[in-house]
PAVEX-878855 format. One line per field, with one value per residue (C-alpha): x, y, z; residue in three letters. Coordinates in Angstrom, 3 decimals, always signed. Layout:
BEGIN
X X_...
Y Y_...
Z Z_...
dose ALA_...
! end
This chain:
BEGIN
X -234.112_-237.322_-236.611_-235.223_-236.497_-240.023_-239.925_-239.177_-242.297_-244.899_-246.008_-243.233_-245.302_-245.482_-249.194_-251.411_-253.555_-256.884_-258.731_-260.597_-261.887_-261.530_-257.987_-256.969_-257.833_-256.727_-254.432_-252.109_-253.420_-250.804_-251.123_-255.399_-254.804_-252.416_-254.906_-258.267_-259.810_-262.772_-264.923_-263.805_-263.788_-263.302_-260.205_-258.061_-257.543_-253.570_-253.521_-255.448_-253.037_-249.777_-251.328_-252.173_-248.230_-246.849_-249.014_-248.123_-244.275_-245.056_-246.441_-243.843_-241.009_-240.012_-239.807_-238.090_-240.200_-243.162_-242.111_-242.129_-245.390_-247.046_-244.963_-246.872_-250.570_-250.479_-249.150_-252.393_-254.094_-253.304_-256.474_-256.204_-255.066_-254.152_-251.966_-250.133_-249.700_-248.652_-246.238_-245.010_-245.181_-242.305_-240.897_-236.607_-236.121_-238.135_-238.699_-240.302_-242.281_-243.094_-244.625_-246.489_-248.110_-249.311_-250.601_-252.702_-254.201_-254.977_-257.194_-258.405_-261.632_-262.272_-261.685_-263.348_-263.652_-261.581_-258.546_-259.300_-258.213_-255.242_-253.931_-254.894_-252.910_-249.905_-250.234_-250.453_-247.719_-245.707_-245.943_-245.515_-249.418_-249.019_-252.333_-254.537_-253.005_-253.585_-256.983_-257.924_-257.003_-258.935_-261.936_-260.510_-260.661_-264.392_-265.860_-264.284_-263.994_-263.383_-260.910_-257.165_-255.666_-257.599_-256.436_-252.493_-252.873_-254.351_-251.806_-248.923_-249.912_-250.332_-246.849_-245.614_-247.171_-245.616_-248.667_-247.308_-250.116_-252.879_-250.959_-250.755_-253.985_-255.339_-253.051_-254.591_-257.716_-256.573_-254.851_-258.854_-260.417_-258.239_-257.017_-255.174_-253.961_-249.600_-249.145_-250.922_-248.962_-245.549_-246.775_-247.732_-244.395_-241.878_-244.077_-243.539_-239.275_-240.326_-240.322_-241.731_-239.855_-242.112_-240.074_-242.661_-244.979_-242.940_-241.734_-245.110_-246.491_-243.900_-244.571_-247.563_-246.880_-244.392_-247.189_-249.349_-247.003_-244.238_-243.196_-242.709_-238.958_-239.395_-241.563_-238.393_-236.087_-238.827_-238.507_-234.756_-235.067_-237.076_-234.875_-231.624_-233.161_-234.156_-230.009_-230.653_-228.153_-227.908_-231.234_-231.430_-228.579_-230.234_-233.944_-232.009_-230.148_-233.725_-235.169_-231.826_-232.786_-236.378_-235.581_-232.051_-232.186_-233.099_-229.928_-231.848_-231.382_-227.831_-227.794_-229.505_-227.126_-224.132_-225.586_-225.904_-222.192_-220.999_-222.784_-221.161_-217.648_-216.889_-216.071_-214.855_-218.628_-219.952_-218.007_-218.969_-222.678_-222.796_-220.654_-223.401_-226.206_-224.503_-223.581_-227.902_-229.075_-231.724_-232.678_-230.780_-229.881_-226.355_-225.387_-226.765_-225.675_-221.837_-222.646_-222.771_-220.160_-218.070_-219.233_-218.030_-214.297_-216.094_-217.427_-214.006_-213.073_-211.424_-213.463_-211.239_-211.035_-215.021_-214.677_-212.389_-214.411_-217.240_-215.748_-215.095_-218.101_-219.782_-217.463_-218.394_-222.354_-222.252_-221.433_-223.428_-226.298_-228.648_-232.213_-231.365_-227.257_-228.077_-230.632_-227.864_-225.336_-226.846_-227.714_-224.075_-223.088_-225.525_-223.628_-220.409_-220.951_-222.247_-218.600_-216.921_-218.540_-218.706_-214.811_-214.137_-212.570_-214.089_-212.210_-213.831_-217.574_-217.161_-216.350_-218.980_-221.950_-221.628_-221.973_-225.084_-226.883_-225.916_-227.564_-229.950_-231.400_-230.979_-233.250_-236.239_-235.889_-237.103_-239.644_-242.445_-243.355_-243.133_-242.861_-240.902_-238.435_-238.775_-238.532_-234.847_-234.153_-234.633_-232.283_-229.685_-229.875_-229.550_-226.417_-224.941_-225.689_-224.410_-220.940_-220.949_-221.409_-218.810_-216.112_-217.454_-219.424_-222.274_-223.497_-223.605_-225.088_-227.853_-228.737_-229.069_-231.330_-233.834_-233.549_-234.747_-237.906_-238.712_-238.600_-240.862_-243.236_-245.876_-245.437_-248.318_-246.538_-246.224_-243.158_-241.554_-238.846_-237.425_-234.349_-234.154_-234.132_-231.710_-229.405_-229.754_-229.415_-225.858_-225.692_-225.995_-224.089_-220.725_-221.057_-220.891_-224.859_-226.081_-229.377_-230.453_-229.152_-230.951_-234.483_-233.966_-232.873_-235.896_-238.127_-235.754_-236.624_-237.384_-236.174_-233.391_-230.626_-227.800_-230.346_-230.966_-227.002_-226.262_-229.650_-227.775_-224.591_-226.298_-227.570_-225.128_-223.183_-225.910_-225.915_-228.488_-226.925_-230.585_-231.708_-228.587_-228.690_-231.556_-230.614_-227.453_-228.827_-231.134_-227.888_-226.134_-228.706_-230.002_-229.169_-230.063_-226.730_-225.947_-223.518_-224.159_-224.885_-221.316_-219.866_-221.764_-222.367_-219.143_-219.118_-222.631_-221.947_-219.463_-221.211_-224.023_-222.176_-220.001_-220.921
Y -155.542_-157.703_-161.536_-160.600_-163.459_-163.018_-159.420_-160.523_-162.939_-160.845_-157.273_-154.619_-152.705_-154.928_-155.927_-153.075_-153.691_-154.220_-154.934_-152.826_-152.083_-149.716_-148.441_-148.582_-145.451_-141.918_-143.200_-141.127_-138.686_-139.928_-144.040_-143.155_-141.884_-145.378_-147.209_-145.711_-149.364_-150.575_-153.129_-156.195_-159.292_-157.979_-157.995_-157.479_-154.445_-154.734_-156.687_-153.732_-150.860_-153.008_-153.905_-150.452_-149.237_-152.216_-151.044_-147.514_-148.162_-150.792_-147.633_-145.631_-148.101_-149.528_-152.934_-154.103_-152.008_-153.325_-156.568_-156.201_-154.445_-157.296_-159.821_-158.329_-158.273_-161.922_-162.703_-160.940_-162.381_-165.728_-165.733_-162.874_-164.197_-161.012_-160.132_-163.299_-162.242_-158.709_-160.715_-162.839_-159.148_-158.054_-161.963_-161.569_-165.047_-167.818_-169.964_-166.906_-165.824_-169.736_-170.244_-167.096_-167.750_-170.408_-169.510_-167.475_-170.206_-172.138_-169.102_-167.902_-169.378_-166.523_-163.546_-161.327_-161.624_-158.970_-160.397_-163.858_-162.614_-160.801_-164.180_-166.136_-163.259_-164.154_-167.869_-167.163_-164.696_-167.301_-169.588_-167.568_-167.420_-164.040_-163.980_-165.660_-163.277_-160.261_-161.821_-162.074_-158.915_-156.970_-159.094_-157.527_-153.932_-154.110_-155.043_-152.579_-149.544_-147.196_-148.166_-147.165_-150.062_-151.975_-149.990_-150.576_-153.901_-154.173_-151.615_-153.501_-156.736_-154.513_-153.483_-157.222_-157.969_-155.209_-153.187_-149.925_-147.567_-149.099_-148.954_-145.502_-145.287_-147.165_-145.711_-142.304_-143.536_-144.601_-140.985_-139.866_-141.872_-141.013_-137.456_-136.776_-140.595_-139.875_-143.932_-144.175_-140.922_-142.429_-145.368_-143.957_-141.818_-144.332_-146.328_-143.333_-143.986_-147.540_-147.513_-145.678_-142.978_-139.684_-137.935_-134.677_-136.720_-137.933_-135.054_-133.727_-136.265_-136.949_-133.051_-134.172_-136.604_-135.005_-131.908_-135.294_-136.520_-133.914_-135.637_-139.228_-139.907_-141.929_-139.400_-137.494_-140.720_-141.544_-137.847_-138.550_-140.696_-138.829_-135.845_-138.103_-140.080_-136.221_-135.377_-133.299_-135.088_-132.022_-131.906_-135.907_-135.207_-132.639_-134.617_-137.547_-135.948_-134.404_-137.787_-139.226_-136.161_-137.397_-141.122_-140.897_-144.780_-146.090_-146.410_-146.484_-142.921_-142.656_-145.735_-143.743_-140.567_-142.945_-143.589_-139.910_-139.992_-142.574_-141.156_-137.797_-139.479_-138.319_-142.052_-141.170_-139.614_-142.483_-145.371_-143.065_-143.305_-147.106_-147.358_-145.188_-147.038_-150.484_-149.022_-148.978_-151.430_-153.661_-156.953_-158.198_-154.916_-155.215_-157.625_-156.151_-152.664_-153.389_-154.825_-150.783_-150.078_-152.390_-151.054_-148.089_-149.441_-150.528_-146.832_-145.653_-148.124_-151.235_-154.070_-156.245_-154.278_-154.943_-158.656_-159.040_-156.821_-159.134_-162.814_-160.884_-160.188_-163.039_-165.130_-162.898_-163.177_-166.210_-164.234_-161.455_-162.790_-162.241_-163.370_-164.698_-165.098_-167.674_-164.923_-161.903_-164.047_-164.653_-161.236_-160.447_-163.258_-161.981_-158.294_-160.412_-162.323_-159.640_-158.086_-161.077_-161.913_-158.510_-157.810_-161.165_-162.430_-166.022_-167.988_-165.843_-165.985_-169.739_-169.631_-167.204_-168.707_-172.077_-171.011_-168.398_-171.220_-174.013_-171.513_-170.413_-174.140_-174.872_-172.505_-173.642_-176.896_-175.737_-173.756_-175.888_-174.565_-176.815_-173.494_-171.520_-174.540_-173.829_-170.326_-170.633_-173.990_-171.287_-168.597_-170.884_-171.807_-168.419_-167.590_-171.184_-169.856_-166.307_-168.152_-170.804_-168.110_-165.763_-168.275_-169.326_-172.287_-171.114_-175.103_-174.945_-171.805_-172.169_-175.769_-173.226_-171.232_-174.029_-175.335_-172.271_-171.968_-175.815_-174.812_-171.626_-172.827_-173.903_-170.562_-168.571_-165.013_-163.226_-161.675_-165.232_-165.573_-162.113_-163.576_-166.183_-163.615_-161.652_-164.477_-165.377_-161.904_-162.009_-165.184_-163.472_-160.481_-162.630_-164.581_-161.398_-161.672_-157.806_-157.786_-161.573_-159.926_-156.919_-159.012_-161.165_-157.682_-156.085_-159.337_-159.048_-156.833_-153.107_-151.787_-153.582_-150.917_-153.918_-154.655_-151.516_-151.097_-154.322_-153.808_-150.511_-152.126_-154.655_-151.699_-149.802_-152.811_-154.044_-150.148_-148.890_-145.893_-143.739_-146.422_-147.280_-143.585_-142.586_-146.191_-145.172_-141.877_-143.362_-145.588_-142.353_-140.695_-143.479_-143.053_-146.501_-147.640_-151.505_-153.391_-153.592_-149.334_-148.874_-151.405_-150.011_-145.918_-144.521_-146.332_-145.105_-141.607_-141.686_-143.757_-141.212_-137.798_-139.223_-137.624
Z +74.250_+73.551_+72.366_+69.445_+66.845_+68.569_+67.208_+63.485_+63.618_+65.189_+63.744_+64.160_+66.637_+70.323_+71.002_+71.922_+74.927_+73.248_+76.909_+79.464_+82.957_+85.498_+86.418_+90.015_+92.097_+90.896_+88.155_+86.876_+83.443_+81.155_+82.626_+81.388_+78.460_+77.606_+78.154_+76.086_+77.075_+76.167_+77.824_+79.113_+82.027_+85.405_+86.527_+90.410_+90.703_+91.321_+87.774_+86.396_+87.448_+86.519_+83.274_+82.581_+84.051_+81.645_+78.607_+79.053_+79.196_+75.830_+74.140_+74.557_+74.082_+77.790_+77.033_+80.061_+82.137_+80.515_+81.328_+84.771_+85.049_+83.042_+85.345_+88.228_+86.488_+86.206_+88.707_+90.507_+87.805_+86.671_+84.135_+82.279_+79.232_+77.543_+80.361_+79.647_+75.932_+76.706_+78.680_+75.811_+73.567_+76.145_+76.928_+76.653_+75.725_+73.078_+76.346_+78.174_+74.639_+74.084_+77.813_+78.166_+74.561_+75.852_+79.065_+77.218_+74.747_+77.728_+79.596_+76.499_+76.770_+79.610_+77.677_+75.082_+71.644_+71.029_+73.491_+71.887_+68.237_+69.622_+71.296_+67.680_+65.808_+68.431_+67.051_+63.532_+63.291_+65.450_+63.049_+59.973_+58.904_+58.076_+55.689_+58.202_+60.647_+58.415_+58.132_+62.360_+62.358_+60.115_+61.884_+64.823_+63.503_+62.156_+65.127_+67.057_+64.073_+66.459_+68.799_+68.097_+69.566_+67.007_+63.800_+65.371_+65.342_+61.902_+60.860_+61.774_+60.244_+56.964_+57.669_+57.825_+54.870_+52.638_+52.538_+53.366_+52.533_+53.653_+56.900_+56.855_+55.609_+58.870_+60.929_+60.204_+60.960_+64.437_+64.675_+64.083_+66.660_+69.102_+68.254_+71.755_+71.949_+70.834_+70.210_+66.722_+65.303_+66.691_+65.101_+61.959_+62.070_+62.201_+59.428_+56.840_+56.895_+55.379_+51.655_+49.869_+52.464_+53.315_+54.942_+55.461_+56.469_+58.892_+60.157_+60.453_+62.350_+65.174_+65.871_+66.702_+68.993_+70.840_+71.246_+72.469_+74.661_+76.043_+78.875_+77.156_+76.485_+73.324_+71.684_+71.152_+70.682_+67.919_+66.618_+66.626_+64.056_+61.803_+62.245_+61.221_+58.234_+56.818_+57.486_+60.012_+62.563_+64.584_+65.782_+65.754_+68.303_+70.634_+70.288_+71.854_+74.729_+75.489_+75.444_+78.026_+80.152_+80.576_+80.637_+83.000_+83.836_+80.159_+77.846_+74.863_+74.358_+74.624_+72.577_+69.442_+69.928_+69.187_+65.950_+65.299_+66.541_+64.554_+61.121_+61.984_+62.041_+66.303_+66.745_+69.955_+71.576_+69.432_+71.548_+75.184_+74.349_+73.811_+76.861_+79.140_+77.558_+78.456_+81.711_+82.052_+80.085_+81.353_+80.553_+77.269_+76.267_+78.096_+75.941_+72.752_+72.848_+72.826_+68.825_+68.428_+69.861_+67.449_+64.521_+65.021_+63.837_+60.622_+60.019_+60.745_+57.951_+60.436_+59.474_+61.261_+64.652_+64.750_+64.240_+66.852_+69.066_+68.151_+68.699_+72.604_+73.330_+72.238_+74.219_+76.965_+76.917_+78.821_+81.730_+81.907_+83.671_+80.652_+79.479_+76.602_+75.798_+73.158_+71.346_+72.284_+70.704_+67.505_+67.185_+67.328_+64.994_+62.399_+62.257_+62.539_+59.744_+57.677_+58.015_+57.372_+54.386_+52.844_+53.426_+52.014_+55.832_+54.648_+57.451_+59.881_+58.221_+58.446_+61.474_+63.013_+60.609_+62.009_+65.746_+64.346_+63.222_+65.632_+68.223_+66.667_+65.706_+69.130_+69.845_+67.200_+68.990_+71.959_+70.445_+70.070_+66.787_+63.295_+61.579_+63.770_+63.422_+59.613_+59.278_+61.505_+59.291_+56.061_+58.133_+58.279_+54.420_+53.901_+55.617_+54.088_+50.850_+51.063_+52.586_+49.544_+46.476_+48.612_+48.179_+44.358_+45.013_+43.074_+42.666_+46.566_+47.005_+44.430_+46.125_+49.378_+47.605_+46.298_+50.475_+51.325_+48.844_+49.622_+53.162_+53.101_+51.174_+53.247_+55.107_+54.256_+54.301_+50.834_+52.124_+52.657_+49.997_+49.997_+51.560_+49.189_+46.352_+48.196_+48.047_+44.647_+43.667_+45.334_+43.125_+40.104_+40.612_+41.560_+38.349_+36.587_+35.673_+36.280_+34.812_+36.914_+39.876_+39.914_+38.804_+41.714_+44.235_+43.128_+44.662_+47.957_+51.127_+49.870_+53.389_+53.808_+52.616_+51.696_+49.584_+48.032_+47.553_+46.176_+43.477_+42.686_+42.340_+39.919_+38.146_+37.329_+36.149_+33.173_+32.191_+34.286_+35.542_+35.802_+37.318_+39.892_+40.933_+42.750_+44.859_+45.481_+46.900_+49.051_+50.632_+51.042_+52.761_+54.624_+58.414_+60.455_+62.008_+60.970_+59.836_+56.177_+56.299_+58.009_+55.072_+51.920_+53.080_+52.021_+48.374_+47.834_+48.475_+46.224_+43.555_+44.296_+43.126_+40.202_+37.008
dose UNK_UNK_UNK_UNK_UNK_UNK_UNK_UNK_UNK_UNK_UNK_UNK_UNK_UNK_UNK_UNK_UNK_UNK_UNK_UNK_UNK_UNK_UNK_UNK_UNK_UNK_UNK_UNK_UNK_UNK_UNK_UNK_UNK_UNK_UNK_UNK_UNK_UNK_UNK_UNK_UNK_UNK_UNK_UNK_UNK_UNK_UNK_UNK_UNK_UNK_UNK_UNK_UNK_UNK_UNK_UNK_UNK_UNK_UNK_UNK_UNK_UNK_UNK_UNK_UNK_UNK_UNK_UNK_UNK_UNK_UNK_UNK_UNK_UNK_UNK_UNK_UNK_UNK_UNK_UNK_UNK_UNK_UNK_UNK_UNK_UNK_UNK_UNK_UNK_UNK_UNK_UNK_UNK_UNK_UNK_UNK_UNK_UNK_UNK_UNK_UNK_UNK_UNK_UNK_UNK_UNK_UNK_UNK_UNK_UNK_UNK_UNK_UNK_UNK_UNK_UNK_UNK_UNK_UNK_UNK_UNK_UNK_UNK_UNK_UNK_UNK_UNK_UNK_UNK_UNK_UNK_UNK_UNK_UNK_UNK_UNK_UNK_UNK_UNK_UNK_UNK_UNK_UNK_UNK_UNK_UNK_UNK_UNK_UNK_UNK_UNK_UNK_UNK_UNK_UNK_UNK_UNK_UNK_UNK_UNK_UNK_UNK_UNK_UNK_UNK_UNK_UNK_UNK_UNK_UNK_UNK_UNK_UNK_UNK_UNK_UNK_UNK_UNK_UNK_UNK_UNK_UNK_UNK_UNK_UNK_UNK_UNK_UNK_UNK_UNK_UNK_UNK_UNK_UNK_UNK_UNK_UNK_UNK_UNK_UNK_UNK_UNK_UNK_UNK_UNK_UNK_UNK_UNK_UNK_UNK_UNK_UNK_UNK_UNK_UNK_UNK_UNK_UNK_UNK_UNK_UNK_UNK_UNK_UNK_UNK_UNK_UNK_UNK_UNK_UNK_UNK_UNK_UNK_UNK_UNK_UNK_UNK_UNK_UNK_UNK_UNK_UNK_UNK_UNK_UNK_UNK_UNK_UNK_UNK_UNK_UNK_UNK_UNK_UNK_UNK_UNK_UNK_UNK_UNK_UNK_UNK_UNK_UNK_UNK_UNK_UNK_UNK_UNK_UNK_UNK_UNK_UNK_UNK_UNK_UNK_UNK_UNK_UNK_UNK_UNK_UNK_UNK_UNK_UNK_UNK_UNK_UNK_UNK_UNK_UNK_UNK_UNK_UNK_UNK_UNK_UNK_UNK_UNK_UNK_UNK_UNK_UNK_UNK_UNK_UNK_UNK_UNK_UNK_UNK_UNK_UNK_UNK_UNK_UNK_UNK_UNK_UNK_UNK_UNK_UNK_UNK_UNK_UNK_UNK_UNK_UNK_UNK_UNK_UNK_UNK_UNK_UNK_UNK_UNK_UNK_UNK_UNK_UNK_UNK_UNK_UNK_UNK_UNK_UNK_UNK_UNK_UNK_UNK_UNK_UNK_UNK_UNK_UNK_UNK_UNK_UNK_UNK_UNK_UNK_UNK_UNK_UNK_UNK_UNK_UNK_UNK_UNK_UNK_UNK_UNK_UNK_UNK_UNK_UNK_UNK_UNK_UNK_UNK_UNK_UNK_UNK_UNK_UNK_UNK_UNK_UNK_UNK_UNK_UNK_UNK_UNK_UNK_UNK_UNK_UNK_UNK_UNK_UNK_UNK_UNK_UNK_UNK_UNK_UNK_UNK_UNK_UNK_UNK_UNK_UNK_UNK_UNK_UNK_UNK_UNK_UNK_UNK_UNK_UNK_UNK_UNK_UNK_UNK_UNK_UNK_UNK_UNK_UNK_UNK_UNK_UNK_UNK_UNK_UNK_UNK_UNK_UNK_UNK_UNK_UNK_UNK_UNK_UNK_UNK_UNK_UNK_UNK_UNK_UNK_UNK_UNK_UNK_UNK_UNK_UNK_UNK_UNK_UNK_UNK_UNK_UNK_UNK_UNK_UNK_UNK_UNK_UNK_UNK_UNK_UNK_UNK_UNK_UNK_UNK_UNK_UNK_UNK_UNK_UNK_UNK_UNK_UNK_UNK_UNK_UNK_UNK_UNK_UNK_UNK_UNK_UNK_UNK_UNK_UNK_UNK_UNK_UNK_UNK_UNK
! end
């Protein structure tokens, strides 16, 4: 698994290669067709052919492997400053993401325009500028109209910023420029299960891709999860056992049919596909694909089995010989205190949110970043907050909430205080204030489905029934395994067919 926090602070798609030159000899059809370069600085050759090895396995969702092509290319090229950020796109750790960033600020003067945006976008969405971001990169994508990799980029920023059709919109266009290119139309695929969903569309266009790109494991892992958002878990199933049978090392797709597994209550096949994929995970992913297999026990209705599953593994980490144990373990402790809080196990979401956020500021200290620093400062309030109106101190928890808009507010990122509202929201609804709750849910994250439950919830409760409906039907059908969909599913299906 890619640094984790990295990931929420750059676009959702990893950085795609914007920069050129001839491949090493005879390269193989589908490495040439990842590539669809255009010109650039010369390059060695070996740092052309691992470059174009690392972007092929970014495109088609190898992180790790990515990681150690683009390890190689700068290593035979210590100058090539978008190598160095393709690094940082794959990095499993802040301190690996941190030093390769700025490796490739300091050689930037040597590359092209177009790789000199890309590494400015890196900075930007680093440090929260999502707007001037948003901005380099539609520079980016006029100058070079006609280049895929350009439309991505801008597509994803879009994306960040909320803008969901004109990133489909550009997204086609990329699909246009580069009609036998499968990355924009995986791309543009999993962008149609954001809100507002399009599920055809979807489906459509990861038929597509897979036509594009037959012989690419996460064409079908990517199809997978078309085919189970549309409740078609059967077929979700068998597209991800096709894509473990063309990827046998990568545990990735074993990792997704669990999910199936676990939605389709055989708890049992769930647990033995996180198992294999741990068995092969690479990089960070041995320590993050166990949180999985814990939540199974709070589909099967055992919130408490999962906890304790939970505190094990994080105490475990330590010794797996991971990138990043301090990253792994927060991204435990944020499903772990999900459950706690949600059941009402308030000792334990103490507990759990103090270590969360005493890691996870450790890590913004070393990051180097004022803002980074300030988005995890804002994190923390957050899960302070949700803790404080849990047990009733609504003076304590609204003080959390202000800390949180003080803090973001120099962020410039019209998407920054959706967590604030989600908070206050939660606010609201446990004073027994409906109609607040659901004002400040509606402001919150529009694709984050504990979101979408809890606006239902709010709903329903100031009368809103028509309105609480359709929400709740969009929980129940909703098909992305977390903690908060294994805690809230079951109630919304049933919410979802009362009279």
């Amino acid at each position: 698994m890619p640094f984790r926090r990295a990931i929420m602070l750059l676009p959702p798609v990893a950085f795609a290669a914007l920069c050129a030159g001839a491949l090493a000899a005879q390269p193989q059809p589908q490495i040439q067709r990842a590539t669809m370069l255009y010109p650039s600085a010369q390059h060695a050759p070996a740092a052309l052919e691992h470059f174009a090895q690392g972007q092929h396995a970014l495109d088609f969702g190898d992180a790790p492997g990515a990681h150690d092509h683009f390890q190689l290319a700068v290593q035979a090229d210590p100058a090539w400053g978008y190598a160095h950020l393709q690094l940082a796109a794959s990095a499993n750790s802040l301190e690996e993401f941190r030093a390769s960033l700025q490796r490739a600020e300091q050689v930037a003067a040597q590359a092209t325009p177009a790789e000199q945006l890309l590494i400015q976008m890196a900075r930007k969405g680093f440090d929260g500028d999502i707007e001037g971001q948003l901005a380099l990169a539609q520079q980016l994508a006029q100058a070079n109209p006609q280049s895929p990799r350009a439309l991505m980029e801008l597509a994803a920023v879009q994306a960040r910023m909320g803008h969901e059709a004109d990133a489909r919109a550009t997204l086609q266009r990329a699909a246009q420029a580069a009609p036998q290119f499968a990355p924009p139309l995986i791309q543009l695929a999993s962008q149609y299960l954001n809100e507002p969903r399009d599920l055809p569309s979807a489906e459509a266009t990861i038929v597509q891709a897979v036509a594009l790109a037959p012989e690419e494991s996460y064409a079908y892992d990517v199809q997978g999860d078309v085919l189970r958002m549309a409740g078609k878990l059967d077929e979700a199933r068998t597209a991800y056992t096709r894509a473990a049978r063309l990827a046998p090392r990568e545990g990735s797709p074993l990792q997704q049919r669990g999910h199936v597994n676990s939605f389709l209550g055989r708890y049992d096949q769930a647990r033995a596909d996180y198992a294999a994929a741990t068995a092969l995970g690479r990089g960070n992913e041995k320590a993050v694909y166990p949180v999985w297999h814990a939540l199974v026990s709070v589909h099967q209705g055992n919130p408490r089995a999962a906890i304790q599953e939970l505190d094990r593994l994080v105490a475990a980490i330590g010794g797996m010989n991971v990138p990043d144990p301090d990253g792994s373990k927060v991204f435990a402790l944020d499903e772990e205190a999900t459950i706690a809080l949600h059941t009402h196990m308030l000792d334990d979401a103490a507990r759990v949110i103090a270590l969360r956020n005493q890691l996870a500021m450790a890590d913004a200290a070393r990051s180097g970043s004022d803002d980074f620093r300030r988005q995890e400062q804002a994190y923390a309030a957050y899960w302070e907050g949700m803790l404080a109106a849990r047990k009733g101190d609504f003076p304590a928890a609204t003080e959390a909430y202000r800390r949180i808009m003080t803090t973001v507010e120099p962020l410039r990122d019209p998407r920054k205080a959706e967590f604030a509202h989600e908070l206050m929201g939660m606010i609201e609804l446990l004073q027994n204030h409906p109609a607040e709750a659901a004002a400040h849910f509606e402001h919150a994250d529009p694709n984050d489905i504990y979101v979408t439950y809890q606006r239902a919830v709010a709903l329903a409760a100031a009368g809103r029934n028509a309105d609480a409906q359709p929400l709740f039907q969009r929980v129940a059908e909703y098909r992305f395994n977390n903690a908060s969909i294994a805690l809230v599913q079951k109630d919304a299906i049933w919410r979802a067919s009362a009279p």
